[in-house]
Each structure stands twice: as structure tokens, then as C-alpha cells.
C-alpha positions as CSV (number, residue, x, y, z in Angstrom):
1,X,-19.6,47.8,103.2
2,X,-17.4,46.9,106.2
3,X,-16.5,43.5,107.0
4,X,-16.3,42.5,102.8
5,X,-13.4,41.3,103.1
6,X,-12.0,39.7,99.1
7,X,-15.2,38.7,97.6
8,X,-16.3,36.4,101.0
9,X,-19.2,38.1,101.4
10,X,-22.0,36.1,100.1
11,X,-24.5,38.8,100.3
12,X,-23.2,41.5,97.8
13,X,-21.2,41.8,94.4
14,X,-19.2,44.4,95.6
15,X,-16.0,41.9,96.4
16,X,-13.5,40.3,94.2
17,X,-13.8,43.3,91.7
18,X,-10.3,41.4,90.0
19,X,-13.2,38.8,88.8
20,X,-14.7,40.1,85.7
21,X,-16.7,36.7,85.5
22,X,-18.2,36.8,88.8
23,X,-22.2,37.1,88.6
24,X,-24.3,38.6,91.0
25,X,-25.9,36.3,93.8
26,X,-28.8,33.9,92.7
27,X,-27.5,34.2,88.8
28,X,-25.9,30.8,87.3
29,X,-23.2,30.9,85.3
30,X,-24.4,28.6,82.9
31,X,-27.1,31.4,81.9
32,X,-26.2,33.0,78.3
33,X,-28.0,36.0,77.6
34,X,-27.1,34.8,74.1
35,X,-28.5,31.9,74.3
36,X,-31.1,30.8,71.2
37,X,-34.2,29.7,72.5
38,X,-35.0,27.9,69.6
39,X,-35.5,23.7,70.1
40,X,-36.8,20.7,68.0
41,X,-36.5,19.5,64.6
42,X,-38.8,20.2,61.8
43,X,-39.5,18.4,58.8
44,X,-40.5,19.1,55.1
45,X,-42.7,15.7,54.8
46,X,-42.1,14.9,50.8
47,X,-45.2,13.3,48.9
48,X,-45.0,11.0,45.9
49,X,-47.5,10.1,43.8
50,X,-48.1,6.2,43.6
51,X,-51.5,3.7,42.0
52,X,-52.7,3.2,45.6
53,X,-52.4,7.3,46.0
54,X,-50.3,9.5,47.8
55,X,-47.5,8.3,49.9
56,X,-44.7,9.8,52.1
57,X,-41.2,9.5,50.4
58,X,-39.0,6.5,52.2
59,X,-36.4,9.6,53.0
60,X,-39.5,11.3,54.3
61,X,-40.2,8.5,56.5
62,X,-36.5,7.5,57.7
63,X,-35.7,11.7,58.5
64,X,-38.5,11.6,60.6
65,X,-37.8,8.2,62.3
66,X,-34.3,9.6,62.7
67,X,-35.0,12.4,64.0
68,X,-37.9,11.3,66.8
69,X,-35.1,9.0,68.0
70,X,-32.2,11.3,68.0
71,X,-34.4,14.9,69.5
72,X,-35.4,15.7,72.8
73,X,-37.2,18.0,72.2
74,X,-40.5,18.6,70.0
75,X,-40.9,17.2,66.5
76,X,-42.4,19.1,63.9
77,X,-43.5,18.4,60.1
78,X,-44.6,20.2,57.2
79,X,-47.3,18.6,55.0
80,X,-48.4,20.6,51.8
81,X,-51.9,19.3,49.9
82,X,-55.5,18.6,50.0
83,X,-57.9,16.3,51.5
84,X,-56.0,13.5,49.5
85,X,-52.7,13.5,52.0
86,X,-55.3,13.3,55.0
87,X,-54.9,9.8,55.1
88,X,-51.2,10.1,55.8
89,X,-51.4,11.7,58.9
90,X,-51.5,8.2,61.2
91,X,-48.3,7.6,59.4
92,X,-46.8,10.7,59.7
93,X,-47.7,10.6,63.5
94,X,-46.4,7.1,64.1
95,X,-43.2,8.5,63.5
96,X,-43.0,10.6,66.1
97,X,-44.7,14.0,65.0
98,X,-45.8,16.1,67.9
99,X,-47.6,18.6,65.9
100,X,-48.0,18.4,61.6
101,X,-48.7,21.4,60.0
102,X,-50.8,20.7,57.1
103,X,-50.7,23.5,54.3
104,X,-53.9,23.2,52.4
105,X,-53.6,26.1,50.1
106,X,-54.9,25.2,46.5
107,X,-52.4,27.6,44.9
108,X,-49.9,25.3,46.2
109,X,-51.0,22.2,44.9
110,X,-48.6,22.2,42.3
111,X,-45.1,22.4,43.9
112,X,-44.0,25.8,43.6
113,X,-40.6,26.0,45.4
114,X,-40.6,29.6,46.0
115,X,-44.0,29.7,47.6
116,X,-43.1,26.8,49.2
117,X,-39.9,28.2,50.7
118,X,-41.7,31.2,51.7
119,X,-44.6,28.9,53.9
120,X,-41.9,27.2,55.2
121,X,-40.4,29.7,56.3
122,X,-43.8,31.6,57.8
123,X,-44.0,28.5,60.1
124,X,-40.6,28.6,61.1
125,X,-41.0,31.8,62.7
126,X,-43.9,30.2,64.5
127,X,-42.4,27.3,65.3
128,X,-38.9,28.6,65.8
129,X,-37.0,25.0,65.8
130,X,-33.5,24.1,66.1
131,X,-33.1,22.1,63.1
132,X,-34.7,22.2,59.8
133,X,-34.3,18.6,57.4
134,X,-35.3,17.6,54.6
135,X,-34.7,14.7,51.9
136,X,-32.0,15.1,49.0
137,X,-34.0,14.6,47.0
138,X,-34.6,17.0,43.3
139,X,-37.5,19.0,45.2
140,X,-35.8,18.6,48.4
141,X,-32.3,20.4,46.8
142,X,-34.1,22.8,44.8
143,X,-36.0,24.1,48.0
144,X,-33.7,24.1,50.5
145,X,-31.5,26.7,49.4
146,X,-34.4,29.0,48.9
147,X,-35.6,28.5,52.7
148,X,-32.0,29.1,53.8
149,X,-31.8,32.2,52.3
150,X,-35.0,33.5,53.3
151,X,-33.8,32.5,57.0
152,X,-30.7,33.4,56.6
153,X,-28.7,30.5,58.0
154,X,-26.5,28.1,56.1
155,X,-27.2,25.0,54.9
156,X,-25.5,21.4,54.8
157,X,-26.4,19.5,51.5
158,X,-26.8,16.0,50.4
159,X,-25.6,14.7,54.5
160,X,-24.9,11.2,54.8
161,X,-25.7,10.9,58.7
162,X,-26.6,13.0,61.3
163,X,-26.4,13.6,65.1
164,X,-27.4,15.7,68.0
165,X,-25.4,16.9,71.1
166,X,-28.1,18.8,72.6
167,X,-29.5,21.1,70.2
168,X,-26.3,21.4,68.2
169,X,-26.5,19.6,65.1
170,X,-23.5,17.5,63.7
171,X,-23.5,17.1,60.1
172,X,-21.7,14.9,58.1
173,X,-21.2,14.4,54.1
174,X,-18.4,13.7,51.6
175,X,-15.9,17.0,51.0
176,X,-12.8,17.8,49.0
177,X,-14.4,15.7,45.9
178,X,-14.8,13.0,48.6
179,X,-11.7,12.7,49.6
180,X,-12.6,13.1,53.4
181,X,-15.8,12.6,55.6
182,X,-16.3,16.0,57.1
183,X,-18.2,17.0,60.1
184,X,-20.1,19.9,60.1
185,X,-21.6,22.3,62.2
186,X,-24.0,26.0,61.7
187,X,-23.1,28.6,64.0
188,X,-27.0,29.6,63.4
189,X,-30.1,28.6,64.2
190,X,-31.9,27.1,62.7
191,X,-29.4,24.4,61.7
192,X,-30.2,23.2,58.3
193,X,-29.5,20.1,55.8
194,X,-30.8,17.6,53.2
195,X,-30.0,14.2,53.8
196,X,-29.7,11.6,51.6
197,X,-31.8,8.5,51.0
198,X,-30.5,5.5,52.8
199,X,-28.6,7.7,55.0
200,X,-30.6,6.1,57.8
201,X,-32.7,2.4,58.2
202,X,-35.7,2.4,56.7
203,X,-38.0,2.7,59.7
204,X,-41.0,0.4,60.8
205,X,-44.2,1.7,59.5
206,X,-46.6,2.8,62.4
207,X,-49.9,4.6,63.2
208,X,-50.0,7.1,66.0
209,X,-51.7,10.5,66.9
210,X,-50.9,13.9,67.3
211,X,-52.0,17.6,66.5
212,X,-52.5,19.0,63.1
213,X,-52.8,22.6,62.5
214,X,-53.9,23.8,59.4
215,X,-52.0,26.7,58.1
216,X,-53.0,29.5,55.8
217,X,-50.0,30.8,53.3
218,X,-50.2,34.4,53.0
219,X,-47.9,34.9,50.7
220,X,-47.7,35.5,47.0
221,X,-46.8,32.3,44.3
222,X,-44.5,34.3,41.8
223,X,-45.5,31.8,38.8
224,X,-48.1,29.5,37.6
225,X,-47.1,26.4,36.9
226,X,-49.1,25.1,33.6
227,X,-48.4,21.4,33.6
228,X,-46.8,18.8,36.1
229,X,-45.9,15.9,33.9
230,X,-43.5,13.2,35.4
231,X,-40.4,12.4,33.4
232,X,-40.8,8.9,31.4
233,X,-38.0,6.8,31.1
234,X,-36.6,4.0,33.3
235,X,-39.4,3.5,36.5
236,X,-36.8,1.1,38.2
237,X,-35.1,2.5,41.3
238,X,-31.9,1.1,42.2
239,X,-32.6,2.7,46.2
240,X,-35.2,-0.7,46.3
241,X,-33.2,-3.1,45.0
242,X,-32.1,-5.9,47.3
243,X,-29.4,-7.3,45.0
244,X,-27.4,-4.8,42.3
245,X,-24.9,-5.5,40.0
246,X,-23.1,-2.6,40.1
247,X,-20.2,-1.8,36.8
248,X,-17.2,0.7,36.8
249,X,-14.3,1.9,35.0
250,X,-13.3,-2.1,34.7
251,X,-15.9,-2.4,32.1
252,X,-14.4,-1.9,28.8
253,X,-16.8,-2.6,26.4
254,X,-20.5,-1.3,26.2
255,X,-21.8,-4.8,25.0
256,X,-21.5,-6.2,28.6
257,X,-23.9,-3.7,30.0
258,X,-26.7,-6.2,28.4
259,X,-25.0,-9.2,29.7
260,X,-25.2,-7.5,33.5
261,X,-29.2,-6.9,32.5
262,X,-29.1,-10.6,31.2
263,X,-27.5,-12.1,34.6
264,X,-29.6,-9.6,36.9
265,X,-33.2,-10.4,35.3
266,X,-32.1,-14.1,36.3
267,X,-31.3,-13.8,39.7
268,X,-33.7,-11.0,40.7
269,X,-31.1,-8.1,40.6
270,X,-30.5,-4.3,39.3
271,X,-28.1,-3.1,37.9
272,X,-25.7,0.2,39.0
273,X,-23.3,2.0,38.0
274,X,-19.6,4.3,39.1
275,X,-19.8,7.9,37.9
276,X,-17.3,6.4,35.7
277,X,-19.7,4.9,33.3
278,X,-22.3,7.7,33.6
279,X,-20.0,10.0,32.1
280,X,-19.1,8.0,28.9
281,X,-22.5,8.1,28.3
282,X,-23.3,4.4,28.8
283,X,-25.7,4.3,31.6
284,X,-28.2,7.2,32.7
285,X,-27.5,9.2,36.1
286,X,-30.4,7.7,37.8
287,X,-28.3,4.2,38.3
288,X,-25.6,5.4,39.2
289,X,-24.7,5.0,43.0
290,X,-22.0,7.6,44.7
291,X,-21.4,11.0,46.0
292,X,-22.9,12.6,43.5
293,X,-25.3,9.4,42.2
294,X,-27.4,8.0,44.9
295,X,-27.1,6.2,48.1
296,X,-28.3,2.3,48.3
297,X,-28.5,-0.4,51.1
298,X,-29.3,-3.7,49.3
299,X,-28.7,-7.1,50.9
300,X,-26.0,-7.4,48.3
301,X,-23.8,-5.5,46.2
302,X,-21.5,-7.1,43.4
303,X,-19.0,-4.9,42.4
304,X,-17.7,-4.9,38.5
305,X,-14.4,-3.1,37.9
306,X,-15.2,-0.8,40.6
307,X,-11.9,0.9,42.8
308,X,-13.7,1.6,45.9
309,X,-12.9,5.4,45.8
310,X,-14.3,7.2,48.9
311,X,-16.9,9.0,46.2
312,X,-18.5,6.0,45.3
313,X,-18.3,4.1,48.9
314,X,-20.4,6.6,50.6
315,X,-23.4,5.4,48.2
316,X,-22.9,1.8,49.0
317,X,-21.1,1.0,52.2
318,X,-24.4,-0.3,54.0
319,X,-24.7,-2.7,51.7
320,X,-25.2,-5.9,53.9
321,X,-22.8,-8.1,51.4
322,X,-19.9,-6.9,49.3
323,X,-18.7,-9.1,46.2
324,X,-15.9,-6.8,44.7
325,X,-14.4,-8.4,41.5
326,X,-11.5,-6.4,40.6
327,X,-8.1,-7.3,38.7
328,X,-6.2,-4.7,40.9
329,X,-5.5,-6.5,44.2
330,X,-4.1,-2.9,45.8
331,X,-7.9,-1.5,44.9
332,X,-9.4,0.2,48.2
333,X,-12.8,-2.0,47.7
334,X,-11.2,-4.9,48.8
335,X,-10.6,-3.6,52.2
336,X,-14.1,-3.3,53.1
337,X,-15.9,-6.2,50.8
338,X,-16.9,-9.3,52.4
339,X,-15.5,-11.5,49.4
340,X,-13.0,-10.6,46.8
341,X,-12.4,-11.8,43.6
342,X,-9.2,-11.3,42.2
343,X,-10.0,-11.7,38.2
344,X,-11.4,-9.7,34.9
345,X,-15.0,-8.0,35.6
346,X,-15.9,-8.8,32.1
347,X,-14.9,-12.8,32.0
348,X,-16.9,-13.1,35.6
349,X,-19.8,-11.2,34.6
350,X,-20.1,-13.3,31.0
351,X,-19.4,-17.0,33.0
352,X,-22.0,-16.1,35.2
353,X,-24.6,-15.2,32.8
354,X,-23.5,-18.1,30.6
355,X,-23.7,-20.7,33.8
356,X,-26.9,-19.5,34.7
């Protein structure tokens, strides 16, 4: 074409052929044929079973919060049962649902976590979101690995917090036996992860509306599942607590684990525990509060004997007041406690009980 003369020519692609990124008129070079199209978040909604009837599990509830407030785009949630969880959806919507899936399939009315994966994943392909949570919870670990598979993406387990920058997800959880905070992202869509309770503020309850779909499984459940007993044992849950009395590796005798029950009957208060103590044997895995135990936001948190290790602050750093009692003035839970006492675990804990 005569009068082109080095790519001027705004009317043809023919110039600056040295220019291997140059695009053809009316194409934008932000425009990746690559691009995923998928967008939003969707959420396995968790249902416990409780004396006034089925409720949404508080990580339920704060993933869903989190991620209305956090997403631009659409917000999606899963819902498996009958009739009874009808009376959830207001809830559920309040949150910030756009549309709620509700699988009411008899055959899965006993959690089944391959057929679960397997719906889950049916309405992925449907919905085709961005991100995929759910909570850290036993169910919540057990399934999540089964739908990541079956999609074929990876998966980022027991998170501590969470943020979006766009539609890529940043991930964030303990690594290197919790060493370091590490921030994580999936190549992949969709992005997945379970996220811990208390990862994020327990969210006001509200009613709201949206659009539920009922969805059909079509798939197979591989095993029946005879009985569904709960576990007995201990009903407290140190998650609810608003004061814990938390014992670690400072605690040298087994005797002043019913003194810390004594003093935390009488001022309203449960009572925790480091890994450290959980592996002698001395208290059961469900109190104990860490990387690998759980993670806790009470209005405060008296530390016994406890270091402050980066495993066991993760559980416990939004605790709205730290007491940290601890001989070792060099320990790394004095750094970040409100108030330290520099003295014996055992001699405070027994004056205390004693004075009160």
C-alpha cells in the first residue's frame, strides 16, 4: 500500500511489522484470548443440627459475609437438605446470596462427601465461578479435596484470611510448621480454599431475598451410610467463649488443669490449651487453640506458660485482650499481649483461684 510509511497508517496492520505485539485496528490490547471467563464466589453453606433446628454454621455465616463484601461480582451458595433448611434461606440471603442452589435429593440427606463433591461440582460447571470456599471445618476438610480433584484445580487449606484483587484470589495461612505467614495464589480457576473459623468477624444476622434454584443430583452415591450419630464427649466450644484460660508447656503438673476449671467456672471462662499439652495427653484436641487446633476471638485471652510461637498465635491473635503470664521475659507472647506478667503460671493460676 503506498504512502504506509513505518506503521503511521492508522488504517491497516501492514506497518511496523518489527512489532510483534501490535494488534490490528479496533482490537484492545488488554483483550486475552486466554482469558477465564469465570467470576464470583460460591459457597458450600454448612448445616448443624441444634434444639431450635437446623442452623448455618458461624464459619458458614462469616465466609459468606466475607465474601459479599470482598466480590464484585455474583455470589453463589450451595445448600444440601429438605424442607427443614427452607427456613434458612432469609438468612442465607441476608448475607448477600444472589442465587442459592438448594440440593434437595433424599439420597443425600445423610452427608455423603463423595456425592457431595460430585453435586458440587455439577453446579460448578453451571455456575462456573471464580472462587470456590468453604469452612475448615471436619466436613468442610474432608470435602474439599474431593471437589478439587474432580475440578482439577488446587486447593488452599485451613486459610486464615482472604482477599480479592479482581478475580484473583489471595490466600493466606500458616507454612513451614508456622514459621511464616504465606500468601498464596492458584494459577486455576476456580480458585479454591477452606477457611478457618474466626478467620473473619462474626457477621450481623440479617433477612434478605434472592433466587433459589433447586437442583437435581444426577449422579451416583457410592455408599450408604447406616447411621449418623454425633460424637459424645465435651459439648463446650472454646470458638464461643468470651473469656479462655488458655495453659501451655509452662504447666508442669496435670493437677492444675482442675484448678484452671476451678478459676474459670468462677469467672465465666473456658479453658484452652497449646498443642503442647494436647500431645501429653492432658487435654483433648478440641481445646486446643493453634495452627493445627482451632482459631478463637474471645474478649479475653489469659495465657498460662504459653511462648507465643507463630503456630499458636494465628489461633488467638484477635483476641480483644491478651494477659500472657510467662516466667521467660525473652518469650514472643509478650510482644503482642496487652499486659504481661512476669511470674510462674502455676503460683498465678492457684492465687487466683484461691483469692476468688
Amino acid at each position: 500500500m503506498s504512502g504506509c510509511s513505518g506503521g503511521s497508517c492508522s488504517s491497516c496492520s501492514s506497518g511496523d511489522q518489527d512489532n510483534p505485539d501490535r494488534l490490528p485496528p479496533g482490537m484492545l490490547k488488554a483483550y486475552n484470548l486466554n482469558q477465564s471467563t469465570a467470576d464470583g464466589v460460591l459457597v458450600w453453606v454448612e448445616v448443624e443440627n441444634s434444639p431450635e433446628g437446623p442452623r448455618l454454621t458461624d464459619v458458614s455465616a462469616e465466609i459468606l459475609a466475607a465474601a459479599k463484601g470482598m466480590n464484585d461480582g455474583r455470589l453463589f451458595a450451595v445448600l444440601f437438605g429438605g424442607l427443614e433448611v427452607k427456613p434458612l434461606y432469609p438468612e442465607i440471603f441476608g448475607y448477600g446470596v444472589d442465587s442459592l442452589y438448594h440440593v434437595r435429593d433424599k439420597r443425600l440427606d445423610v452427608y455423603t462427601p463423595e456425592a457431595y463433591a460430585s453435586c458440587i461440582a455439577e453446579i460448578t460447571e453451571r455456575v462456573v465461578p471464580a472462587v470456590i470456599l468453604m469452612g475448615a471445618t471436619p466436613r468442610g476438610r474432608e470435602l474439599a479435596p474431593r471437589l478439587a480433584s474432580l475440578l482439577g484445580t488446587g486447593l488452599t487449606a485451613d486459610c486464615t484470611a482472604l482477599s480479592l484483587d479482581g478475580r484473583k484470589l489471595i490466600m493466606t495461612r500458616p507454612a513451614f510448621g508456622g514459621n511464616l505467614m504465606a500468601d498464596i495464589e492458584c494459577p486455576h480457576y476456580p480458585q479454591m480454599a477452606t477457611v478457618r473459623q474466626g478467620a473473619f468477624p462474626t457477621p450481623e444476622r440479617r433477612e434478605g431475598s434472592g433466587t433459589a434454584i433447586y437442583w437435581q443430583y444426577t449422579g451416583d452415591v457410592p455408599k450408604e451410610v447406616l447411621s449418623d450419630e454425633p460424637e459424645t464427649g465435651e459439648s463446650d466450644d472454646i470458638r464461643d467463649a468470651r473469656i479462655l484460660i488458655s495453659l501451655g508447656s509452662g504447666i508442669r503438673h496435670r493437677e492444675t488443669i482442675d484448678i484452671a476449671e476451678s478459676l474459670a467456672r468462677k469467672i465465666g471462662a473456658q479453658v484452652s490449651c497449646s498443642r503442647a499439652l494436647v500431645e501429653k495427653g492432658w487435654m483433648p484436641r478440641s481445646r486446643q487453640v493453634g495452627m493445627s487446633g482451632r482459631t478463637v476471638t474471645p474478649d479475653l485471652y489469659i495465657a498460662f506458660g504459653i511462648s507465643g510461637a507463630v503456630q499458636h498465635r494465628v489461633g488467638m491473635v484477635k483476641a480483644k485482650r491478651i494477659v500472657a503470664v510467662n516466667t521467660d521475659a525473652d518469650a514472643p507472647i509478650h510482644k503482642f499481649a496487652d499486659l504481661s506478667i512476669l511470674s510462674d503460671a502455676e503460683a498465678v493460676i492457684k492465687e487466683m483461684e484461691r483469692s476468688l
